[in-house]
PADREN-721761 format. One record per residue (C-alpha): residue in three letters; x, y, z. Coordinates in nm, 2 decimals, decimal comma, padded with zeros to 4 digits. Each point is the difference from the previous one (the first is absolute). Layout:
N
+------+--------+--------+--------+
| code |     c1 |     c2 |     c3 |
+------+--------+--------+--------+
|  ala |      X |      Y |      Z |
...
+------+--------+--------+--------+
This chain:
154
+------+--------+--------+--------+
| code |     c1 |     c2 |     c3 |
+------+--------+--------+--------+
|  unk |  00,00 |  00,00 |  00,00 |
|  unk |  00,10 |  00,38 | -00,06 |
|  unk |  00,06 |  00,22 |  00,23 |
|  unk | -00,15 |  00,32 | -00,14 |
|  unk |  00,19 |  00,36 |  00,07 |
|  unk | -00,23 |  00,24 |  00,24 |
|  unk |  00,17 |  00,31 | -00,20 |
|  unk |  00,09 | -00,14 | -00,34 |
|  unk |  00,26 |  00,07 | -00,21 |
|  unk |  00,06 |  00,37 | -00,09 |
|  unk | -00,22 |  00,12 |  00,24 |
|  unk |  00,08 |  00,20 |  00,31 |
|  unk | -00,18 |  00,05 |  00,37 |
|  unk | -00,21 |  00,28 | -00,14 |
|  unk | -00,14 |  00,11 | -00,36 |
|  unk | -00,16 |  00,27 | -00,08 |
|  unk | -00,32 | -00,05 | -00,20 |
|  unk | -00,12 |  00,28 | -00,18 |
|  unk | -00,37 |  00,11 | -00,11 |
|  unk |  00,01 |  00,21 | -00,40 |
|  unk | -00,23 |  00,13 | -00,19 |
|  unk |  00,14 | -00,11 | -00,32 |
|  unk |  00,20 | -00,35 |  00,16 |
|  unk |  00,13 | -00,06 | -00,35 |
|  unk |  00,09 |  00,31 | -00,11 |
|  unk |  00,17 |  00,02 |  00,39 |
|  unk |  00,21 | -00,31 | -00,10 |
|  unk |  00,08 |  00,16 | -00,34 |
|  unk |  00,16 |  00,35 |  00,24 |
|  unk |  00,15 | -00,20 |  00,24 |
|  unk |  00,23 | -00,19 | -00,25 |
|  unk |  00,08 |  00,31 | -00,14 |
|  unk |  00,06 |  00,23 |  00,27 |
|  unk |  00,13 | -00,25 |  00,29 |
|  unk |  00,17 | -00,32 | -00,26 |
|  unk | -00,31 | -00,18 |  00,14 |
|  unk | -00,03 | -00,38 | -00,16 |
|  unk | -00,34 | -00,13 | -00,02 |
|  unk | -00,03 | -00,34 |  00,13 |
|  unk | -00,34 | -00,10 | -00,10 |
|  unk | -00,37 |  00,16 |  00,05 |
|  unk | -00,35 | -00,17 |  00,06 |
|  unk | -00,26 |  00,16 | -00,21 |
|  unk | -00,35 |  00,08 |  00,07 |
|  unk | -00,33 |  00,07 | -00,11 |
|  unk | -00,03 |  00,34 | -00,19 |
|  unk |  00,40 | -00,01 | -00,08 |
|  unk |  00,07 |  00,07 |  00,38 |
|  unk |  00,29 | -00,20 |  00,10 |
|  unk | -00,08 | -00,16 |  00,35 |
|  unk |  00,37 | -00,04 |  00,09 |
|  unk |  00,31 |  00,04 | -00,15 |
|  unk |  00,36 |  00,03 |  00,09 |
|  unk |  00,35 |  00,16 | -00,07 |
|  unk |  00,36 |  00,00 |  00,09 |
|  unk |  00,19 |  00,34 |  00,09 |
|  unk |  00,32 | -00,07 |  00,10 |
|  unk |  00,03 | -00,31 |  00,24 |
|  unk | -00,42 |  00,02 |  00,11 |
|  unk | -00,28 | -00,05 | -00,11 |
|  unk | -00,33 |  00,25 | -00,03 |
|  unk | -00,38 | -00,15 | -00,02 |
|  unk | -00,23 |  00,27 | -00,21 |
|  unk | -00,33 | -00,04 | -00,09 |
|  unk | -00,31 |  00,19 | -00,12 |
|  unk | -00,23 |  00,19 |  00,18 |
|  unk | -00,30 | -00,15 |  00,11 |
|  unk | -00,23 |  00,25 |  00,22 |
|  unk | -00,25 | -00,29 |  00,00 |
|  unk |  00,23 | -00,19 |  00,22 |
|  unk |  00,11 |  00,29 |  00,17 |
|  unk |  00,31 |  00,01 | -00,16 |
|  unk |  00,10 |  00,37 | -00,12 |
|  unk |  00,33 |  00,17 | -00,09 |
|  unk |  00,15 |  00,32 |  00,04 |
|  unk | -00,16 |  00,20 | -00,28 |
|  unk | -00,39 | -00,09 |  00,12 |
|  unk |  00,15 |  00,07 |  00,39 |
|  unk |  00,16 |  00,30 | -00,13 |
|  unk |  00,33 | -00,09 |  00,14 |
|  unk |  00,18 | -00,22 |  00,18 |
|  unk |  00,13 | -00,03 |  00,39 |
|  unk |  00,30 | -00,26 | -00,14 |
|  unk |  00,32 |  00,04 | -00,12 |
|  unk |  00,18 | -00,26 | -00,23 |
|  unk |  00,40 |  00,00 |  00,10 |
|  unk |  00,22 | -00,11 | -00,32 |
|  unk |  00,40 | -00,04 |  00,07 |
|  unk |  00,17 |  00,02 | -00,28 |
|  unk |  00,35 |  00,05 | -00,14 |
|  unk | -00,02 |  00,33 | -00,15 |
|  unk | -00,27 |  00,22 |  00,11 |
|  unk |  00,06 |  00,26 | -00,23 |
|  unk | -00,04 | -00,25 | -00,28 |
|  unk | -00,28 | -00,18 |  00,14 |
|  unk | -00,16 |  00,34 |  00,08 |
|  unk |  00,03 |  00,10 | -00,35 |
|  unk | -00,14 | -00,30 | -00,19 |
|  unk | -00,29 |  00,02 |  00,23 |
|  unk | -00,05 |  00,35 | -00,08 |
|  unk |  00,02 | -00,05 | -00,40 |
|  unk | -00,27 | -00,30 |  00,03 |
|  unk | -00,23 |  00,24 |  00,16 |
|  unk |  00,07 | -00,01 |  00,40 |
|  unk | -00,08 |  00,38 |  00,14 |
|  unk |  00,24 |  00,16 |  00,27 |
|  unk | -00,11 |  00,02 |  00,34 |
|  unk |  00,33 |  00,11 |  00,17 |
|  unk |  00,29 |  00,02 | -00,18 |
|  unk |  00,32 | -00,22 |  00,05 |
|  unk |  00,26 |  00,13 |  00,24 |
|  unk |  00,20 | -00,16 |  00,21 |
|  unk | -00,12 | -00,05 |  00,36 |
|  unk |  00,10 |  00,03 |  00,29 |
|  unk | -00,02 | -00,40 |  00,10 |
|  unk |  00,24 | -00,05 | -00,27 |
|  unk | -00,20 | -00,08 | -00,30 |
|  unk | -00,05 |  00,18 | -00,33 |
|  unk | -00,40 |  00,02 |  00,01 |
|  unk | -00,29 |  00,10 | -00,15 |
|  unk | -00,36 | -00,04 | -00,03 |
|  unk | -00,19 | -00,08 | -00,35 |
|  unk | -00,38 | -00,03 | -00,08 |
|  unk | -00,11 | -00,27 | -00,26 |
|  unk | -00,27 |  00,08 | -00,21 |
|  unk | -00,25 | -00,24 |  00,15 |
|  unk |  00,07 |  00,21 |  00,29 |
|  unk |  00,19 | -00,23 |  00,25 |
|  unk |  00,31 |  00,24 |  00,17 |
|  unk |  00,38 | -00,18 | -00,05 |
|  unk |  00,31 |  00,09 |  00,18 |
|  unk |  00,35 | -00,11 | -00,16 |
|  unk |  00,32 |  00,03 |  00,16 |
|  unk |  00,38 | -00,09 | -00,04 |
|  unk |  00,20 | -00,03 |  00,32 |
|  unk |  00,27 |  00,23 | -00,02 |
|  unk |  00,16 | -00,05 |  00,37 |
|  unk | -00,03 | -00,13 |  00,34 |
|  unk | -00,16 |  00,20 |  00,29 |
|  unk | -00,02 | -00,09 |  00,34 |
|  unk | -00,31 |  00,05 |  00,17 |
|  unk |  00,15 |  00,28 |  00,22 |
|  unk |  00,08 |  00,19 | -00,33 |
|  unk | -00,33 | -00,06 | -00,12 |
|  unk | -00,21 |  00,19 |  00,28 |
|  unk |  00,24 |  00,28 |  00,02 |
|  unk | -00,02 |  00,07 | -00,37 |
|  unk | -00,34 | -00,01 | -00,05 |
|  unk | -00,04 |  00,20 |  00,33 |
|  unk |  00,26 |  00,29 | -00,21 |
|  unk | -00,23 | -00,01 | -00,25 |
|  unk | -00,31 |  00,04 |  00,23 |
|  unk | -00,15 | -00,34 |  00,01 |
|  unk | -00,21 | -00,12 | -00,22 |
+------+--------+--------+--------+
């Protein structure tokens, strides 16, 4: 008998699952703007795809189409979203920028931070918010608090 895996393989503790108007279309930005490879996608009635799934980087991302008769909106019917999507990457200027020319809108600008990371903040245009960063050196936690504190919190 087989022992099946609890997380299988390629997955991690914790995926986020995303809610588009437009899953498809979502899937077609994502590859562009983040190198996302689309993995496979279960359609639905009405051409709504019930789930699919991608690879950015080393995780995985679940998408899938709203469905307000389940209860199951996305950011553009909510008007906005409470949830961040954190990307490292190896060049955050580059990645930045690719996201930007497939259509990603600037909601803070990259700078580098005071934790240590180049960072900034993107908006998708099914309306979920994404963060990308490159580490660019260590800070200790003592560092941390007394720069952000220069800069007058947060």
């Amino acid at each position: 008998m087989s022992k099946v895996k609890a997380i299988p393989d390629g997955m991690h503790s914790l995926t986020p699952h995303l809610v588009c108007r437009g899953a498809a279309a979502a899937i077609d930005f994502y590859g562009r703007a983040f190198g996302a490879i689309e993995l496979f996608r279960l359609p639905g009635p009405n051409g709504k795809l019930i789930h699919a799934c991608v690879r950015i980087g080393d995780s995985q991302l679940f998408l899938f189409d709203e469905m307000p008769e389940h209860g199951a909106l996305g950011p553009q019917t909510l008007q906005g979203t409470p949830v961040t999507i954190h990307l490292h990457v190896q060049d955050a200027d580059a990645s930045f920028a690719r996201a930007v020319a497939a259509g990603a809108t600037v909601a803070m600008p990259l700078a580098d931070m005071f934790w240590g990371d180049r960072y900034g903040q993107l908006t998708d245009p099914f309306g979920h918010r994404w963060s990308i960063a490159t580490h660019l050196r260590e800070v200790s936690h003592d560092e941390m608090v007394a720069a952000m504190q220069a800069q007058g919190g947060c």
